[in-house]
C-alpha positions in Angstrom: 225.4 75.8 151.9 223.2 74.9 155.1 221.3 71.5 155.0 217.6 72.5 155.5 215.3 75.3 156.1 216.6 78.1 158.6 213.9 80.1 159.6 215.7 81.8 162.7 218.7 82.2 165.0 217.8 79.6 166.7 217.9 77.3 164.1 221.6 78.7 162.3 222.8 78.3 165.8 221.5 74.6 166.4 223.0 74.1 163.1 226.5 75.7 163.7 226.8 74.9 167.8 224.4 72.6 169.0 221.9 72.5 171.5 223.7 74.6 174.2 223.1 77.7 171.2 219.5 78.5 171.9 220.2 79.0 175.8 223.0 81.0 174.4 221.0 83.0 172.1 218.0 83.2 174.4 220.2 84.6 176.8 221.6 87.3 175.1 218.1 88.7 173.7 217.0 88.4 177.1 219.5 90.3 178.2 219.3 92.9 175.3 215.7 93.7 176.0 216.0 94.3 179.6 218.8 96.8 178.9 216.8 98.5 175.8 213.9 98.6 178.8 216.7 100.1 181.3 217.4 102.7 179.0 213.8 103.7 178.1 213.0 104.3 181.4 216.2 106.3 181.9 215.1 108.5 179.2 211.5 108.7 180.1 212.4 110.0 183.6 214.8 112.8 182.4 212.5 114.1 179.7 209.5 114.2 182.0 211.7 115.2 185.5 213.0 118.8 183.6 209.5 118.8 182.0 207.8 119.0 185.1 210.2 121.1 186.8 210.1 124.0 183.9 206.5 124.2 184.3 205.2 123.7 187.7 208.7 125.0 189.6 209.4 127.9 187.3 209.4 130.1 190.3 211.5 128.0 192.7 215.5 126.7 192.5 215.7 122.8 191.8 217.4 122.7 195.3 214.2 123.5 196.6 212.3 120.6 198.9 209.4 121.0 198.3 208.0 118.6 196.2 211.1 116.9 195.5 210.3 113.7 194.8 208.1 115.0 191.8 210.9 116.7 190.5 212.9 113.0 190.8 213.2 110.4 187.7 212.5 107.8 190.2 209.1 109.2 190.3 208.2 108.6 186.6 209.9 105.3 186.3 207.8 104.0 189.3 204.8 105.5 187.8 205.4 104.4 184.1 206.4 100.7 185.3 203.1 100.2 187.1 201.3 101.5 184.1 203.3 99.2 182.3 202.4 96.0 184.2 199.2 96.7 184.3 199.1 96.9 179.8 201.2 94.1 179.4 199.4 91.9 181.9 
């Protein structure tokens, strides 16, 4: 039905819309993947924040302040995103 070879998105969309498609399309996976990333990070952080603070705080409430900022998500995400940075570059 389509004149030529489509190999990609990109190229049904250049076909269909036009040029202004692949911004639109590069746009959107953009988008995707930084909230995919978002929500990897969200999980990471809860599953390793009530980790940690069943086996090293067993004895103490979760209101305690000692060591809060371990018991925090931010914690992990900061951790895992330099990790990160440092594999991907």
């Amino acid at each position: 039905m389509v004149p030529g070879n489509l190999d990609s998105m990109y190229d049904l969309g250049y076909v269909i819309v036009g040029r202004g498609s692949i911004f639109f399309i590069s746009t959107i996976i953009a988008i995707n993947s930084f909230g995919i990333l978002i929500i990897y990070f969200i999980i990471y952080g809860d599953i390793l924040k009530t980790l940690v603070a069943q086996l090293a705080f067993e004895n103490k409430g979760m209101n305690d302040p000692d060591n809060f900022f371990i018991r925090d998500r931010t914690f992990y995400v900061i951790k895992m995103a330099i990790l990160l940075f440092y594999l991907v570059l």
